[in-house]
N, C-alpha and C positions, 0 to 999 in steps of 0.2 A: 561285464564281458558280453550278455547277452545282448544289453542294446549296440554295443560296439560293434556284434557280430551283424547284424540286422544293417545294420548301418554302412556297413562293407558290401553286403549281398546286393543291397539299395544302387551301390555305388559300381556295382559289375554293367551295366549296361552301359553308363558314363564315364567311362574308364577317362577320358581324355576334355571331358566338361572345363569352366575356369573355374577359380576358387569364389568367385564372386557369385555363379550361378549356384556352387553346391550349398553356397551359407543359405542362399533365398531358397531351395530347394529345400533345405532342413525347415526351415523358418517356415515354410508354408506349407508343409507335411503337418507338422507340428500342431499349425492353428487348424488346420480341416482335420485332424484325428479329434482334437477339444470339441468344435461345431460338430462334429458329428458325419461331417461330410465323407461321402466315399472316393471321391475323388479331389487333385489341386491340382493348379497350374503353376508353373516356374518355367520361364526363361523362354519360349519356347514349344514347351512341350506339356502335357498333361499326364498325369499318372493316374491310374488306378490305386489306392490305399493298397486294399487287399490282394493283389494278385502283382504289385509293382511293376508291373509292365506301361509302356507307352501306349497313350492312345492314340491311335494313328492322325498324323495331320490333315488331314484331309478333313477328320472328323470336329477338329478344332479350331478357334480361331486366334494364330500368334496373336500376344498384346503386344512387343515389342520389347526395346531397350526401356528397362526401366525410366523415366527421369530425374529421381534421384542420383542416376550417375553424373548426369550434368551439371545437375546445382550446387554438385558438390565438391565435382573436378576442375571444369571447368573452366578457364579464364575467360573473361566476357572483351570481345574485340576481336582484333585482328594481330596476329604477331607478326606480320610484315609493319602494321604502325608504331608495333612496340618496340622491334628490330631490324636493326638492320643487318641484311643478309651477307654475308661477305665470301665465304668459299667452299665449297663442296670439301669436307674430308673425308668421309667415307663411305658407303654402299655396301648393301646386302639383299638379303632377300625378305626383309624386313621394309626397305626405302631405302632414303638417305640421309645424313647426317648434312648438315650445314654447322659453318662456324659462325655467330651473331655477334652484336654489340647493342647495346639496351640505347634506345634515343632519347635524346635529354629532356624529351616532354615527359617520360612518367618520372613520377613522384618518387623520393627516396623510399616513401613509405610503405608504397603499393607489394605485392607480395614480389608482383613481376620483378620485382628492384631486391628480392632478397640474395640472390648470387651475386657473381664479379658484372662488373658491365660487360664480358664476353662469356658466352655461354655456346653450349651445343646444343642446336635443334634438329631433333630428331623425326623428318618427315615420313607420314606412313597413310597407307591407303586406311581410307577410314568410310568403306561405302559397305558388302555384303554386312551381314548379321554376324554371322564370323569373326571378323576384322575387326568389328565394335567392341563386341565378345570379348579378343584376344587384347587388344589394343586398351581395354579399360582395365582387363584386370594384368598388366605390365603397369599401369599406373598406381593401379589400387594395393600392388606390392612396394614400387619404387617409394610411394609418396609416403609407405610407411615406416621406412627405414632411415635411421639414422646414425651412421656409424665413420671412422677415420675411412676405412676400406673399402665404401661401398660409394658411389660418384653420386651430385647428392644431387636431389628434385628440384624444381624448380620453378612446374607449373604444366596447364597443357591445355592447347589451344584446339576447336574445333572449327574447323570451316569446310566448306562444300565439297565433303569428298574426299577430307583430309582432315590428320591426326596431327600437330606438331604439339612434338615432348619438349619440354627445356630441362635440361641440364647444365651442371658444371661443365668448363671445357679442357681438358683433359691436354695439354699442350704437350704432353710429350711421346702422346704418341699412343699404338696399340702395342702389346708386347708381343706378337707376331713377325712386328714388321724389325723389331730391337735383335729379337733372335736370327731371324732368318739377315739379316745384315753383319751384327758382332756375333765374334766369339767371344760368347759370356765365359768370366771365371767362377770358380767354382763358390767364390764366396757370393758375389755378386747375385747367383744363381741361388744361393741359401738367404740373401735379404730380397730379394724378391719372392721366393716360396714362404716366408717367414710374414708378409706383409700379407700375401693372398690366404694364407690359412689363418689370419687374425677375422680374414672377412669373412671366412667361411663358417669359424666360430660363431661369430656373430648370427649366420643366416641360422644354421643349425639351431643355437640353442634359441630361435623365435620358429623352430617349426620348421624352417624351409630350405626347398633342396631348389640351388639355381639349374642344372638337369643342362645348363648349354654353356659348362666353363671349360673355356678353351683361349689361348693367345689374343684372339682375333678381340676376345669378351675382356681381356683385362689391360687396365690402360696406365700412364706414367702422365706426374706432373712434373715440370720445372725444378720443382723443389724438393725434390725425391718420394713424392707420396706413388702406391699404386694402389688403386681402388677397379674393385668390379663393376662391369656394367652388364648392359642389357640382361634384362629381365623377364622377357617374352615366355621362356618355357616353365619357369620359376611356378614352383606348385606347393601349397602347408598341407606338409605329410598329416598335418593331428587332423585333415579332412579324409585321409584316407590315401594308401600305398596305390602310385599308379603301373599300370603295365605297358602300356604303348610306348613305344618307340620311337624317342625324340631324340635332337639333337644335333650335333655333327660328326659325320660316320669317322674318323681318326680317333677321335675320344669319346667314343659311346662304350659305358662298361660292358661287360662278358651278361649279366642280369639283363639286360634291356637287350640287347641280340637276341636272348632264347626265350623275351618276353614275357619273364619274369613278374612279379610286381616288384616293384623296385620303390625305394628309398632316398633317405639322405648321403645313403652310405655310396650311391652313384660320382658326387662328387671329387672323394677322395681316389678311386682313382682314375677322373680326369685329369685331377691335379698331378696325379704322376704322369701323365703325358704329355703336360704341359711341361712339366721338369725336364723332361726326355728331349721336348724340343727345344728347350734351352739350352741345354747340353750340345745337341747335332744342329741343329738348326732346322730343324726339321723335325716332323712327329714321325713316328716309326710306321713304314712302309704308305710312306708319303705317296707313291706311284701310282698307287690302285687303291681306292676306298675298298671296294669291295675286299680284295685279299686282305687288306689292314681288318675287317670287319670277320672275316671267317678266322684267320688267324683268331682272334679275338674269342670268338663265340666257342673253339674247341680245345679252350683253355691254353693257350702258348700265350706266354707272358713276355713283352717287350722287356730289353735290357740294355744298361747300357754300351758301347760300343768300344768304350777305351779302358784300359786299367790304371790308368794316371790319376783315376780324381781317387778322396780320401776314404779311407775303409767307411768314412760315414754316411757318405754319397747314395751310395746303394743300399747302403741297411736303411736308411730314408725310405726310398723307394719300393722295398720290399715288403712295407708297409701300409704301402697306398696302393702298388700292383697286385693284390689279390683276386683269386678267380671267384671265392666264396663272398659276396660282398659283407657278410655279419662276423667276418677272422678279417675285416681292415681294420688298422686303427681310426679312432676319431680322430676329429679335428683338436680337438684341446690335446687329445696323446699327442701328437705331432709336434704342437707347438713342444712338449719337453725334452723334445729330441736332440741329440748332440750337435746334429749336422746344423738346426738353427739356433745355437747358441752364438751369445753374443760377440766372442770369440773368431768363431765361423764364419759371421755375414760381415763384410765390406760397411764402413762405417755409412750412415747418411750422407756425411761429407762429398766423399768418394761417386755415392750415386747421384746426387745430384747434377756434378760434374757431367757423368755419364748420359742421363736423361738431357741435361740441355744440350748437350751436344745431337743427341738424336733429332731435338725440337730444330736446331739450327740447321742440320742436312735438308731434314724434311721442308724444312720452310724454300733453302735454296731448290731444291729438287722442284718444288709447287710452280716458285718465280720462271723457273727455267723453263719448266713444262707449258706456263702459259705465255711465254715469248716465242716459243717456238709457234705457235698457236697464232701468234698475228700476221 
């Protein structure tokens, strides 16, 4: 407990570091206490042993981005010659998303060629120290993951000033755009909460809280699969509980408003807001972040808005809307809850139907938008 304790104190100045910088920050604390040394360097920044404080930059000279990030992330070329580029799907403040198709010069073999021949590339600024920072360790979480619910890796490319991620492509869509269009039923609503808390399972029991799940993050295939994406805020709590303030202000817990240090336990109830906006189509007091954010922060708990759905609906909810986040249930209690039994959720069949049809609007909706365009 003592070293755990030290190790927390360590980590109060870096509240918002990546997980890549804290491991080489342990690692080389570690070998300069052996040497003897009073001081090391990581990332950046140089510490004092004894007194843990930063020594000022000025006084130092950055060594930079490791290179072992490179030789080990990496794709070596160009992913303009390994794909081709074919349509913008989506944007954030992150980049943009392109939809690709792999060219039949690489090799079945090559890693490039380990997804479908269409994939999503995720373009992102890759110049400050920052960016590098943020944009490797989104990779060095994604690449480690393997799961039905989590949208899978599939390589990353650097070029001049630019990040492209590859991914799986995700054809049916974000579940933002599913809700805020259909009025989901209530089973429908319980196999998609039923498949996103398999993911989150998953994250949880390897450590990690994704810190930025919301509609916009969780996507639908073709075939009724729905797997999480973006990974940017995604942080392994066994490095230590962060406080700051991330995310997107509609689904940021009541712990992270009063800046807390917060946990995994942040996610579960995003996930009930997510549910909320499945339900309305909308996340509760969609009008104004900020009110949705104070509301939030002085304990008033969103509810639902109709009394038609089943007594199990809300007792669901009631378990993920918590103001204290350590009286939520987990992720695995959830899964044995009534509302997602099998019973309850809308067969695959059924969703599959549902999602292509989304792929099918959305596809007309793109055609039309760039006809109108010429």
């Amino acid at each position: 407990k003592g070293k755990e304790k030290e190790e927390e104190e360590e980590d109060d100045d870096d509240d918002e570091e990546s997980d890549l910088t804290r491991l080489r920050r342990r690692k080389a604390r570690k070998e300069a206490q052996k040497e003897g040394n009073m001081s090391f360097t990581y990332s950046d920044f140089t510490i004092d042993i004894e007194t843990k404080k930063r020594i000022p930059k000025s006084k130092v000279k950055a060594p930079g981005l490791p290179p072992d990030l490179h030789d080990k992330y990496v794709i070596q070329g160009d992913v303009k010659n390994d794909f081709k580029i074919l349509e913008s799907v989506g944007k954030g403040g992150y980049g943009r998303v392109f939809s690709g198709k792999l060219r039949g010069g690489v090799k079945k073999q090559d890693k490039r060629a380990k997804l479908m021949s269409r994939v999503a590339l995720k373009k992102m600024e890759h110049i400050t120290y920052k960016q590098k920072v943020s944009n490797f360790d989104e990779v060095y979480t994604l690449s480690r993951l393997s799961h039905p619910n989590v949208v899978k890796y599939g390589g990353v490319y650097v070029l001049k000033g630019e990040m492209w991620l590859v991914t799986e492509l995700m054809e049916g869509g974000t579940l933002d755009l599913a809700s805020n269009v259909y009025s989901l039923k209530e089973p429908q609503i319980a196999y998609v909460t039923k498949e996103i808390v398999k993911g989150i399972i998953y994250l949880h029991k390897n450590n990690l809280a994704h810190r930025d799940l919301k509609t916009a993050n969780i996507m639908m295939s073709v075939e009724g699969d729905v797997k999480l994406i973006d990974f940017g805020l995604c942080v392994d709590v066994s490095l230590g509980r962060r406080r700051r303030m991330v995310g997107s202000p509609f689904w940021i817990p009541p712990e992270m408003i009063r800046k807390e240090r917060h946990g995994m336990e942040v996610d579960l109830w995003s996930l009930g807001i997510c549910i909320l906006e499945m339900a309305h189509g909308e996340p509760p007091n969609r009008k104004s972040s900020i009110r949705a954010m104070f509301r939030v922060g002085i304990g008033t708990i969103p509810e639902l808005k109709s009394s038609s759905w089943s007594k199990d609906f809300p007792d669901f909810l009631s378990h993920c809307l918590v103001t204290d986040p350590f009286k939520r249930s987990t992720a695995v209690a959830l899964l044995d809850h009534p509302f997602l039994s099998t019973e309850k959720c809308a067969p695959e069949s059924k969703m599959k139907k549902l999602f292509h049809q989304i792929f099918i609007e959305r596809a007309l909706e793109r055609s039309l938008g760039m006809q109108s365009m010429i």
